[in-house]
C-alpha positions in Angstrom: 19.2 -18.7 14.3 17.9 -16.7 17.2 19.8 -17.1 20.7 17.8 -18.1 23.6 19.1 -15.3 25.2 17.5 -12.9 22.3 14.1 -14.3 22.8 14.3 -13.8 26.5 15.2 -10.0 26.5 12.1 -9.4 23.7 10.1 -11.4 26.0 11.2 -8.7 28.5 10.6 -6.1 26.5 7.5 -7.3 25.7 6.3 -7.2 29.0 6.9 -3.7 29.4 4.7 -2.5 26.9 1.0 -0.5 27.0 -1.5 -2.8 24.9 -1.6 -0.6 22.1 2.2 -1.1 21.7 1.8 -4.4 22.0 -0.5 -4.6 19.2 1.1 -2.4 17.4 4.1 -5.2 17.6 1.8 -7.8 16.8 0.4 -6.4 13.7 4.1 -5.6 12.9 5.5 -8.8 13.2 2.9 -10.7 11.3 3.4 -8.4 8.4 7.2 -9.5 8.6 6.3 -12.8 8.9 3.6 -13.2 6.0 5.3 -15.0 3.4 3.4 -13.6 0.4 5.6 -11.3 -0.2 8.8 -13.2 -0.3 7.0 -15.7 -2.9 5.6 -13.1 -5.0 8.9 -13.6 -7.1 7.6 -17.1 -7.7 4.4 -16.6 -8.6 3.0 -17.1 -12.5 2.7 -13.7 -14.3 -0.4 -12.5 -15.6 -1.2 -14.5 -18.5 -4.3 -12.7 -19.6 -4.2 -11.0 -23.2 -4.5 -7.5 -23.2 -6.4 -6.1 -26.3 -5.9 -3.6 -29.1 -8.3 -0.9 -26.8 -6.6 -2.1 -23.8 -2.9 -1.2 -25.4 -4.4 1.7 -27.0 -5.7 3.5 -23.4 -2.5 2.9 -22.0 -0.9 4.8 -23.9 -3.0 7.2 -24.7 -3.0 7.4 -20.4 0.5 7.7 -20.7 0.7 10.4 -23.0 -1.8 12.1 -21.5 0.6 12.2 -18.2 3.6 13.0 -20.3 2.6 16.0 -21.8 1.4 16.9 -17.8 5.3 16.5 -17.2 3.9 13.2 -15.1 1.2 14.9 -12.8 -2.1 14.1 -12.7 -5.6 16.4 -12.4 -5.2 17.7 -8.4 -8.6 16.6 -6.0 -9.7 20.0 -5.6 -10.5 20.8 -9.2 -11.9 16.8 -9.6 -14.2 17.9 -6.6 -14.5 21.1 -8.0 -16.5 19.4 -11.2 -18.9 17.9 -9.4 -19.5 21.2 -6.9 -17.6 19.7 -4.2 -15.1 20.3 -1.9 -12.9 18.2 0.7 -14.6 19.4 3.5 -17.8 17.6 2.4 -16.4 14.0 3.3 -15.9 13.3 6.7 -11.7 12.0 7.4 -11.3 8.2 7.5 -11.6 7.0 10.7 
């Protein structure tokens, strides 16, 4: 259990920050106080069946990557196919 004290001096501390700090704490202690992720041990597993072709792509996916030595196709020659580059899409804003 938090001390009175402690909530006083981040109270304090609180104050001294710009706004974009402060929402930057905000967002940060929502995301430590969202309590999906300390249930998601106690949620049901996925029940749904997977099929024959589902179980037969995943492997073949994973053997594909093996024989890679685990890396994947790199953006620029995915791009590449299509006559693209990464300069042609603007940077998420």
């Amino acid at each position: 259990m938090q001390s009175d004290a402690d909530k006083q001096h981040v109270l304090e501390l609180l104050e001294r920050l710009s706004a974009g700090q402060l929402s930057a704490v905000v967002h940060l202690l929502e995301a430590m106080s969202d309590p999906a992720p300390a249930t998601a041990g106690t949620r049901r597993p996925d029940d749904e069946p997977v099929s024959a072709e589902d179980g037969r792509r995943l492997r073949e996916g994973q053997e594909w990557f093996a024989k890679r030595g685990g890396k994947g196709i790199p953006m620029d020659e995915v791009l590449a196919d299509f006559g693209l580059k990464a300069e042609d899409f603007p940077a998420a804003r």
